[in-house]
C-alpha positions as CSV (number, residue, x, y, z in Angstrom):
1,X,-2.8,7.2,17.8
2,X,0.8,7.7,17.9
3,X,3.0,6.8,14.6
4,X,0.7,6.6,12.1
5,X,3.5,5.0,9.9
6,X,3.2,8.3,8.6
7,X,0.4,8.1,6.2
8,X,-1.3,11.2,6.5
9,X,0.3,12.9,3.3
10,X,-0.8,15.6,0.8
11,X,-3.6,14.2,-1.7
12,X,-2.0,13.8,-5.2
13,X,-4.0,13.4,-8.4
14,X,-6.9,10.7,-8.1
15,X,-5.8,7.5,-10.4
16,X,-7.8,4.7,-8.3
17,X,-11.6,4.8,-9.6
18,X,-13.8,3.5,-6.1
19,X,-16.7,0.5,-7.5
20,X,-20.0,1.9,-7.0
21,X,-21.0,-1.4,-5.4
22,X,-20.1,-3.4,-2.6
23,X,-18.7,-7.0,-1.8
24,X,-20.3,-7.5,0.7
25,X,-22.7,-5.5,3.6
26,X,-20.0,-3.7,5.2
27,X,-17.4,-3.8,2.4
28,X,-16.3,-1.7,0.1
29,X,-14.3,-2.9,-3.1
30,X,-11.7,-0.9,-4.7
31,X,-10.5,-1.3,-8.5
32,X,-7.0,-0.5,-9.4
33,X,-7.8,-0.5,-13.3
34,X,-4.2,0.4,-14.3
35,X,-2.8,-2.5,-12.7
36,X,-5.9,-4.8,-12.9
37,X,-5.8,-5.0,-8.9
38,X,-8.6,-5.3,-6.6
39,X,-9.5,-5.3,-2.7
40,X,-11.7,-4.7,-0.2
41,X,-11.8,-2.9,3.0
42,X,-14.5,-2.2,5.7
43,X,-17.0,0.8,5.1
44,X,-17.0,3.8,6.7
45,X,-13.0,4.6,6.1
46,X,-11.8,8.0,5.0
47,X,-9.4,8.2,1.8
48,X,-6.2,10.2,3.3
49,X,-4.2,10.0,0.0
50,X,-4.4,8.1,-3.2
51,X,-1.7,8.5,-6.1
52,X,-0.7,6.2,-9.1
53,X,1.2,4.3,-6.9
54,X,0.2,4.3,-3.5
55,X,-3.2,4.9,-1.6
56,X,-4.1,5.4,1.7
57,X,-7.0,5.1,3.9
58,X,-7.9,4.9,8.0
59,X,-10.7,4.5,10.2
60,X,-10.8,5.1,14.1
61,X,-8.8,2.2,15.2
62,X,-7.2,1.1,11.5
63,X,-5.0,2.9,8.8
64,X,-3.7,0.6,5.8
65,X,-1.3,1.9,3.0
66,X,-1.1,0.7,-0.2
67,X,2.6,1.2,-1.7
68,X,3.5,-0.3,-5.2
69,X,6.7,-1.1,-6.1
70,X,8.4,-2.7,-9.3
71,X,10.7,-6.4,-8.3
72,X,14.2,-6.1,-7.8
73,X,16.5,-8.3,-9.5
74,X,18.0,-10.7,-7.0
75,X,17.0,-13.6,-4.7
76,X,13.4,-12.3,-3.9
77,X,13.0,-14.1,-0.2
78,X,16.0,-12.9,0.7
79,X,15.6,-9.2,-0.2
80,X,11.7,-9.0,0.8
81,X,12.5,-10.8,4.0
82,X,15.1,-8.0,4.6
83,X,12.7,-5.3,3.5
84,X,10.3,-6.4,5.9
85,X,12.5,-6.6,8.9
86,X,14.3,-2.9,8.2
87,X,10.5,-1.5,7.7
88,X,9.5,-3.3,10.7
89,X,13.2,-1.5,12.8
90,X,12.1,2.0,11.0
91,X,9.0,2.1,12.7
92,X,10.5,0.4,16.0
93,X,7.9,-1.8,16.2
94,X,8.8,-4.7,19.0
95,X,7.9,-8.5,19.7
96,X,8.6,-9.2,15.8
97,X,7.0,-12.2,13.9
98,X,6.7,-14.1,10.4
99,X,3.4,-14.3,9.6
100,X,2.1,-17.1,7.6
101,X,-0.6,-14.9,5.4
102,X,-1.5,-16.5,1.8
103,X,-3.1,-14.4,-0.6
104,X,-4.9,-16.3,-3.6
105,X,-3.6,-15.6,-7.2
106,X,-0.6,-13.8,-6.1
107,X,2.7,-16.0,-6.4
108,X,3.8,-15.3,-2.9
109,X,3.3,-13.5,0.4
110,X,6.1,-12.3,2.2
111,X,4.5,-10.9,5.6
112,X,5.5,-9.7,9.2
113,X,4.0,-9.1,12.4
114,X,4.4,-6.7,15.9
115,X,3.8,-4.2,18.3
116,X,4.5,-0.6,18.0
117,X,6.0,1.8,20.1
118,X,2.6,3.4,21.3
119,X,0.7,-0.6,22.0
120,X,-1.0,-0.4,18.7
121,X,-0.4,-3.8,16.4
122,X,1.4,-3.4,13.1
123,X,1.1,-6.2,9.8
124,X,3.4,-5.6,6.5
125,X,2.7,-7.8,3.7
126,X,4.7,-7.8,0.1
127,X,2.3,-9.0,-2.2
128,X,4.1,-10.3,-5.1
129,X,2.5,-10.7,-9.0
130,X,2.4,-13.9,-11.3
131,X,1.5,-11.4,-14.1
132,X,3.7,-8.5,-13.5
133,X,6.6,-7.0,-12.4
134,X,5.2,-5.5,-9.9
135,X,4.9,-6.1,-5.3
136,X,2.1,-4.6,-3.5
137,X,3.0,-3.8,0.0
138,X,0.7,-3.9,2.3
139,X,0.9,-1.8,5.8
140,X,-1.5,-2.0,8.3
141,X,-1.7,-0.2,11.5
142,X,-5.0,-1.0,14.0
143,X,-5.8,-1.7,17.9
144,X,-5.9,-5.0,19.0
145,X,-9.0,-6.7,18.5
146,X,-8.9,-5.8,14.9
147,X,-6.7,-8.9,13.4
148,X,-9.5,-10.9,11.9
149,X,-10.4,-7.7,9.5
150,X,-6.5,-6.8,8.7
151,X,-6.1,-10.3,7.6
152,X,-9.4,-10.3,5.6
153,X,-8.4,-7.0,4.1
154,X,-4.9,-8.1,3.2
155,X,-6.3,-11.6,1.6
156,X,-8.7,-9.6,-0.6
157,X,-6.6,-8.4,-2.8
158,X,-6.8,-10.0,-6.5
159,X,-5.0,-9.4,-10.1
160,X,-7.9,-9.6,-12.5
161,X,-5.5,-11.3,-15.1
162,X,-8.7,-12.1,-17.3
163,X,-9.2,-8.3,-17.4
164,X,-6.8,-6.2,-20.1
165,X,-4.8,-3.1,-18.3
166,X,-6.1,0.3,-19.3
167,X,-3.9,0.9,-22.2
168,X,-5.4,3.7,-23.4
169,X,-3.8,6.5,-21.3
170,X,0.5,6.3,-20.5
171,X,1.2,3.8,-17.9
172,X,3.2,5.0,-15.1
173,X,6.4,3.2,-14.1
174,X,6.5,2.0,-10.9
175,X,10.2,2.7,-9.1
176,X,12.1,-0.4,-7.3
177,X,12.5,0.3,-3.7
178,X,16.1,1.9,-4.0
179,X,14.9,4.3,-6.6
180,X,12.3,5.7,-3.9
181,X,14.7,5.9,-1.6
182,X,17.0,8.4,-3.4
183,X,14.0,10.1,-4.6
184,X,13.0,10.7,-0.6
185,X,16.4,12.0,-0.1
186,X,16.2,14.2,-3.3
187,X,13.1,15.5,-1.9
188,X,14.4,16.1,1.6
189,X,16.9,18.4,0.2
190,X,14.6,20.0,-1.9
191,X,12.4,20.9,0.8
192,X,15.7,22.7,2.9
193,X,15.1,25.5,0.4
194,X,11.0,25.6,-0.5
195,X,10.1,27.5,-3.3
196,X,6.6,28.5,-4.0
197,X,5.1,26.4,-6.7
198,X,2.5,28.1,-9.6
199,X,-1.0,27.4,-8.6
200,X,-2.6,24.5,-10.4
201,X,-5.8,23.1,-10.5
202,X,-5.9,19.2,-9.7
203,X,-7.0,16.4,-12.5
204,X,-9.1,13.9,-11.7
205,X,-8.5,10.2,-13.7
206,X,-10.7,7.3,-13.8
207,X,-7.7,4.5,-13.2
């Protein structure tokens, strides 16, 4: 598939611990421990990258990222409404729509719809917290056919407020949007003139 909303990057350090169990027969649940964050996705999908602050994951005919991102100060419809829109223009995907997606425990789902370039459907979904400063942006690219699950996957996402945060090890700060933008552009430039980094041996966290 063409424009895979570019999500097959390098695998970072491992901060998201996968549950043992299952939701249901053909689900897997995830626990985000650090952020007390929880969701589920259909079995058989292959982890393509998972950091402190974004995971990935596809299938045959689905790939969903998970990006977090801390709230910007301003009106919030306004600026996630725009987000959506200039996400949904980067990736040129056509025949746009508002979607009406509610996801329980969350104080409000900011959502769009369309087609990409190559057929394929495309849903992006802000997520945003009652209990944190923090909006979990959904992406989800799949072949049509497939809309029941994406919907079901993005509605399964839950903040176990009832559950404390893992305190024990440093939190990491999550950037607003227009910090990660001028760190993309810092590492653009950086990578005009690669150096060769030292070798290092990856660490492995329970979140």
């Amino acid at each position: 598939m063409k424009k895979r909303l570019n999500i097959l990057a390098p695998m970072l350090a491992l901060l998201l611990a996968i549950a043992a169990g299952t939701a249901t027969i053909d689900a897997t649940v995830y626990n985000w421990s650090r952020y007390d964050l929880s969701f589920e996705t259909p079995d058989g999908g292959f982890v393509t990258y998972n950091s402190n602050t974004r995971f990935e994951i596809q299938w045959e005919d689905m790939v969903m990222t998970v990006q977090l991102y801390s709230k910007d100060k301003g009106d919030e419809k306004k600026m996630l409404n725009e987000n959506l829109q200039r996400k949904a223009l980067g990736y040129s995907m056509y025949d746009l729509s508002n979607t009406k997606l509610k996801v329980k425990g969350f104080k409000k789902t900011y959502s769009i719809a369309g087609t990409m370039p190559d057929g394929s459907r495309a849903i992006i979904a802000d997520l945003v917290s009652k209990h944190q400063n923090l909006i979990v942006e959904v992406t989800v690219n799949y072949l049509y056919g497939n809309r029941e699950a994406v919907e079901d996957m993005i509605k399964s996402f839950a903040e176990n407020k009832k559950q404390q945060p893992n305190h024990e090890r440093k939190r990491q700060k999550v950037q607003t949007r227009e910090k990660a933008k001028q760190q993309d552009k810092l590492d653009k430039k950086q990578q005009e003139t690669p150096e060769r980094p030292p070798a290092r041996k990856e660490k492995l966290y329970d979140a």
